[in-house]
Structures are given as structure tokens and as C-alpha cells.
C-alpha positions in Angstrom: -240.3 40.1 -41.9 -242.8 37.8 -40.2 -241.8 33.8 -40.6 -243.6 31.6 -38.4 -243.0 27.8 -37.4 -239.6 26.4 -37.2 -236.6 26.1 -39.7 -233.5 25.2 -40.4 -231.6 26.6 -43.7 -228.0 25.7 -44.4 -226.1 27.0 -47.1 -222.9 25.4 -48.0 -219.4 26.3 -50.0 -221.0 26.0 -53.6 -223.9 28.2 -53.0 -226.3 25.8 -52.7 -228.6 25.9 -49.5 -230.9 23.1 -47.8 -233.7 23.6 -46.0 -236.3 21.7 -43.4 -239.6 23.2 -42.2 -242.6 22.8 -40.5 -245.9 23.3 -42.0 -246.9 26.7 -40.9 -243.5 28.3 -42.0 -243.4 30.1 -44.6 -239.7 29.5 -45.7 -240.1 31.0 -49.2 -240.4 34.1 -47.5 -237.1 33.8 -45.9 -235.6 33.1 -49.2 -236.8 35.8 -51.1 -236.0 38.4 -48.3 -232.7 37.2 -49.3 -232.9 36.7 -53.2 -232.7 33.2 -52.7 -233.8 30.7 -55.1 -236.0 27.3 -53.8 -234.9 24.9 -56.9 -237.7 22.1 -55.3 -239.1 20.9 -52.2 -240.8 18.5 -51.2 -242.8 16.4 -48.2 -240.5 15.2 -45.7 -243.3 13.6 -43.5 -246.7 14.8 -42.2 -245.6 17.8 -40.8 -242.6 18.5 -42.1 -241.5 20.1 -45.5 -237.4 19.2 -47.1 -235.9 21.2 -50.2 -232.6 23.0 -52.0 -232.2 25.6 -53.8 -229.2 28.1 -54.8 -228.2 31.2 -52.6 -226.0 33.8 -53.9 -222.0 35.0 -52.9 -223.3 37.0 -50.4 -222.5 38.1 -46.4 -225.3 36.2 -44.8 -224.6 33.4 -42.2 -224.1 30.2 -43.2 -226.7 28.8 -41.2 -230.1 30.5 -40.3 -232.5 28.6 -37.7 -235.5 28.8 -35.1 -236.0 25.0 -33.7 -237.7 23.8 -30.2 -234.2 22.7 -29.2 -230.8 21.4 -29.4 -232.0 18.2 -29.9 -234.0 18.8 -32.8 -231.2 21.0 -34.3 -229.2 18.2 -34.4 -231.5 15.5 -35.4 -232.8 17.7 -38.4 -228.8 18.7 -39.0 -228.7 14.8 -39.2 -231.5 14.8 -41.9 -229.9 17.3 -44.1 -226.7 15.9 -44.6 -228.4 12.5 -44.9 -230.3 13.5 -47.6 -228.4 16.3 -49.5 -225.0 14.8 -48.4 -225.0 10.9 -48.6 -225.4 8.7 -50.8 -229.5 8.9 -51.5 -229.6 11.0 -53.8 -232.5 13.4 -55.1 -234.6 13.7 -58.0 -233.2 17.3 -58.4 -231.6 19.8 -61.3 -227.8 19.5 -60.8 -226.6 22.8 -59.2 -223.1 23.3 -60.2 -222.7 27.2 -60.4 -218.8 26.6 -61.6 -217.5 26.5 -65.1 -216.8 22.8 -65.8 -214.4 23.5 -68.2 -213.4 26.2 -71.4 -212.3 25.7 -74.8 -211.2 28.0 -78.1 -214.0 27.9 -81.0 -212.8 29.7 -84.0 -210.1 32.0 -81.9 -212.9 32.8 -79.2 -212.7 31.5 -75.5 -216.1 29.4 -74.6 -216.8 28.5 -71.2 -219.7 25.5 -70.3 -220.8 24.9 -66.9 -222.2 20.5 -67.4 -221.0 17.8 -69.9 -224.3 16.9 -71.7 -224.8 13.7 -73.1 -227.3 13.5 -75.6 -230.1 10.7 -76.0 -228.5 9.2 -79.1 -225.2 8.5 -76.8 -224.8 4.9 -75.6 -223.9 5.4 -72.7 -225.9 4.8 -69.6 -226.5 8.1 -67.7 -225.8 8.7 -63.7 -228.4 10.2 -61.9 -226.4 13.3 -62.5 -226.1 13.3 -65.5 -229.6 13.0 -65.9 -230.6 15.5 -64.1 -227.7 17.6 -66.5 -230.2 16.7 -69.4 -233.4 17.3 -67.4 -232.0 20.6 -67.1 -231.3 21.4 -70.9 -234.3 20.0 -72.1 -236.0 22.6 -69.8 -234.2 25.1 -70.4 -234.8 25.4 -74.2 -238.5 25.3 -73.5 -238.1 28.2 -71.1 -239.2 26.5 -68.2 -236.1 27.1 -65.7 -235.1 31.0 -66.4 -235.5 31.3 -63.1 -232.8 29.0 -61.9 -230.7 29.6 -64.8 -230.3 33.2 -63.7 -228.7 32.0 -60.6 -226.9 29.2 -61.9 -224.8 31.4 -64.5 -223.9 34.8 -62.6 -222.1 32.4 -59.8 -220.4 30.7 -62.8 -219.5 33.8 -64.8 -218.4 35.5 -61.4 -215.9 33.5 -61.0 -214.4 34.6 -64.5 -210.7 35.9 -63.6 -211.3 38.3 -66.0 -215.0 39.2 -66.0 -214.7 42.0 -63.7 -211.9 43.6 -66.6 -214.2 43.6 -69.6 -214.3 47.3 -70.4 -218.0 47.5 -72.1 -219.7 44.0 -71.4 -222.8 42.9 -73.2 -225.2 39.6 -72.9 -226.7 38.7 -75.9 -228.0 35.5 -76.9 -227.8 33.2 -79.6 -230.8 33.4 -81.8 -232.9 30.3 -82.1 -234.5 29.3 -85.5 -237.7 30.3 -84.8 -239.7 34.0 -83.0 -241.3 32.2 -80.2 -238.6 30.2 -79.7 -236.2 32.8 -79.2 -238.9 35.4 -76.9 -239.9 32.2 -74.8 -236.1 30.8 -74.6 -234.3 34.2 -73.3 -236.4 37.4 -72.9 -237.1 36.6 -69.3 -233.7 34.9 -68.9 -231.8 37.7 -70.8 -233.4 40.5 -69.0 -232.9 38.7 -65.3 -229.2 37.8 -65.9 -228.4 41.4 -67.4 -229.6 42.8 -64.0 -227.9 40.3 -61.6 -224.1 40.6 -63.8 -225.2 44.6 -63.6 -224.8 44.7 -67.5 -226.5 45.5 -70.6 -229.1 43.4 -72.0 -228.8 42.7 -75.7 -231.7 41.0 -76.0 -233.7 43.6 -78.4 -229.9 43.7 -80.1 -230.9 40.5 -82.0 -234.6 40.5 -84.2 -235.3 37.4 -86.0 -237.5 38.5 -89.2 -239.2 35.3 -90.2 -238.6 31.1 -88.6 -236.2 29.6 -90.7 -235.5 25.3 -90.4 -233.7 23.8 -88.0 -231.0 21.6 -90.3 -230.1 18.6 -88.3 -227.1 16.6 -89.0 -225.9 18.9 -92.2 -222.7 21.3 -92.3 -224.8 24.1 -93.0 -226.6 26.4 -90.9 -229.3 29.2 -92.3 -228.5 32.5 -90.7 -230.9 34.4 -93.3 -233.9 36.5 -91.2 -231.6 37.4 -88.6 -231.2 41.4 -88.1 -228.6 42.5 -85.7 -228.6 46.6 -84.3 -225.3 47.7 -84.7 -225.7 50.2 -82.2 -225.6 47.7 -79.3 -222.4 45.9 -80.6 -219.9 48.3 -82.1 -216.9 48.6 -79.3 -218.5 45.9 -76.8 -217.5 42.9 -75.1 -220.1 40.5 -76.3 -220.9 37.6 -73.7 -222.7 35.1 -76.1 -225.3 32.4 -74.1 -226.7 29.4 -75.1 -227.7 26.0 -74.3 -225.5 23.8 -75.8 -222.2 24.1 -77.4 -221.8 20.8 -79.9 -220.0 21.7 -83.2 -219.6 25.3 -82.7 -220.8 26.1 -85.9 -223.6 28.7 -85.1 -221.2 30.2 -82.5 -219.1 30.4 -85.2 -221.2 32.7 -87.4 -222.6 34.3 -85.1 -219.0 35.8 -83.8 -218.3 36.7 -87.1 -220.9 39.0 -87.8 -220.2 40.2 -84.3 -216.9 41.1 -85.4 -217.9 42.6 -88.8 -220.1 44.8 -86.9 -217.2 46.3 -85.0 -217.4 43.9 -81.6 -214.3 44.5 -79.0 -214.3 40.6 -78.3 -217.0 37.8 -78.3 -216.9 35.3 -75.4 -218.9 32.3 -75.4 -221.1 31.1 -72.2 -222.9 28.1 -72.8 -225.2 25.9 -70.2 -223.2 22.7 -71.2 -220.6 21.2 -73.9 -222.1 18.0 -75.7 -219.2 14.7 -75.0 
């Protein structure tokens, strides 16, 4: 692996890492000799590029580096921890990787990673908490599988009891409409299968024709929605989604699970709305 210029690339306790380059180096690379993942980066000055991303719960170092000197070591060391550290604070997705907190929905343990705050709230958002919505908003259009994927096997890792689930499955919770569904979680199913090392259930789930979306009602239409018992029968189902809010869908969705001869259903969802 050829990587020229100089770099510095620190990875921290959460499994975040922070990087600062020169031009000619070609830190991505780096990062994908090591299935990291550069969330953004940016200009730091005229020869110099500055960016984050997520790493993994792996053996590597936590530093990697090839700099002039000591003394620019330390003064882009300095940078770093001014900038991903201190109070200024960038325009970035959050990159929490732990479960922020779990909760029962109809007898079934759900597990969300951010506190979402929708646009109707009040409430005037931190800069966190905007980048929390930033981050739902693109993950429903499909935008951020790629981060996803790294943000939820750190998460679900962590899971006392993931490791124990006899027959684990990932399946996700349809959306109202084809498209919606194929752009939200093909990509994302398939990736996150691969990294947890369990089956996808993606093709488990076929939604026949787009129903509405009903807004702000106690009902929800689950009619088009075709589920292969084959994939379900005897399996720990690990149900993912964006946003957990009334837990109605969840709800239904588990049931038929159930009916259809699931071991358990556990819920996994990107963040809880407060």
C-alpha cells in the first residue's frame, strides 16, 4: 500500500478517528486498507486537508503518522484536538456508535442509538442535536447507508446479549411505498448483514403495491405487505428502522413475526423521538 505526503490519523475510545493531511496524500486509501469510514473532510488551509470519520473495534494503533518532524506532530496534534475536541464545533453527522438508551414496546426490548427531536418540537436544537436530525432526514432518503453501517454494528456489538442469539436475522421495517423501501435498506441491509456476520432479510419482506402514509391517525395500513416464512420461522429477528415514535408499526410488525413462528423480535432503531 503506496500513501504519499504526510499524515496524521488518530482514532479515539468511541471509534471515531480524526485525520490531517497534506495535499498529495491520499488518506482515503489508508482508510479503506483498514475498512475505515471518512464521514467528511474538508480544507484545512491551502495545503492542508482536516476530516473524521468512524473506525471499527479493531487491533490497529491508535495513532498512525508520517510528519516532517516532532514539531509538526505536535502542532497538528494541537489542531486535532482543537478542532474535534474543544469547543468549535463541526458541521458534522453526530457519531455516537453506543445505544443511547432501550425501552419495552408491546413485551419486546427496543434499543435507539440518538434522541430525535422533530421539527414541530419547540424546542431550540444544539448543534448536536441538529446534526441528530440531519442524520435521520438522510437516512430515510438513503443517502448515509454507508455510515449507517458503521454507526449500528459498534452499537449492536456492544449488546450483552447479541453474541447469544441462537439464529439472528436483520430485517427491516417496510416503508409505505417500493422505492422507498429498495432505496432506504437494500444497500444498508445487505452491508450491515455482512459486518454483524448474519443473515440478511431483506428479500424476507416484499411490499406488493404503495400504500398511504397516515399521519397523525391511530391506524396504520399493513395491507401489500408479503412476508416469506421461510426466513422467520425459529429466528431471532433484529428489526431496524429510523425512528421509533409511537411504536405502533413496530407493533404489528412483531406480531406477524410472531404468528409466523419468530424465536424473539428485537427492535434496533437509529433514534427514539422525545
Amino acid at each position: 500500500m503506496q500513501v504519499g505526503g504526510e499524515f496524521l490519523l488518530v482514532r479515539d475510545e468511541e471509534s471515531n478517528f480524526y485525520f490531517l493531511c497534506t495535499d498529495d496524500c491520499d488518506i482515503e486509501i489508508l482508510c479503506r486498507a483498514y475498512d475505515w469510514y471518512i464521514v467528511s473532510s474538508g480544507r484545512f488551509n491551502g495545503r492542508l486537508r482536516i476530516g473524521m470519520g468512524l473506525a471499527g473495534e479493531d487491533a490497529y494503533g491508535s495513532e498512525m503518522f508520517r510528519v516532517e518532524d516532532e514539531q509538526t506532530l505536535r502542532l497538528w496534534h494541537d489542531i486535532l484536538k482543537f478542532t474535534f475536541k474543544g469547543d468549535f464545533i463541526r458541521n458534522y453527522y453526530p457519531m455516537t456508535n453506543r445505544f443511547r438508551g432501550k425501552l419495552r414496546v408491546d413485551g419486546a426490548l427496543c434499543f435507539y442509538i440518538h434522541d430525535y427531536y422533530p421539527v414541530s418540537h419547540k424546542l431550540k436544537l444544539t448543534s448536536e442535536q441538529k446534526k441528530v436530525t440531519n442524520l435521520v432526514f438522510r437516512f430515510k432518503e438513503g443517502a448515509c447507508a454507508s455510515l449507517a453501517t458503521k454507526l449500528f454494528p459498534l452499537a449492536i456489538s456492544r449488546m450483552e446479549f447479541f453474541n447469544d442469539l441462537a439464529d439472528p436475522i436483520l430485517l427491516p421495517l417496510p416503508a409505505f411505498t417500493k422505492e422507498r423501501y429498495r432505496q432506504r435498506f437494500e444497500s444498508f441491509c445487505g452491508e450491515l448483514s455482512r459486518r454483524l456476520i448474519i443473515d440478511n432479510g431483506f428479500p424476507a419482506v416484499r411490499i406488493e403495491y404503495d400504500r398511504e402514509q397516515q399521519k397523525g391517525t391511530q391506524q396504520r395500513d399493513m395491507s401489500g405487505i408479503v412476508f416469506d416464512p421461510d426466513y422467520i420461522e425459529g429466528r431471532d429477528v433484529l428489526l431496524i428502522d429510523d425512528i421509533l415514535t409511537t411504536g405502533m408499526s413496530f407493533t404489528l410488525i412483531k406480531r406477524e413475526f410472531e404468528k409466523l413462528g419468530a424465536n424473539s423480535v428485537i427492535g434496533i432503531f437509529l433514534a427514539k423521538t422525545v
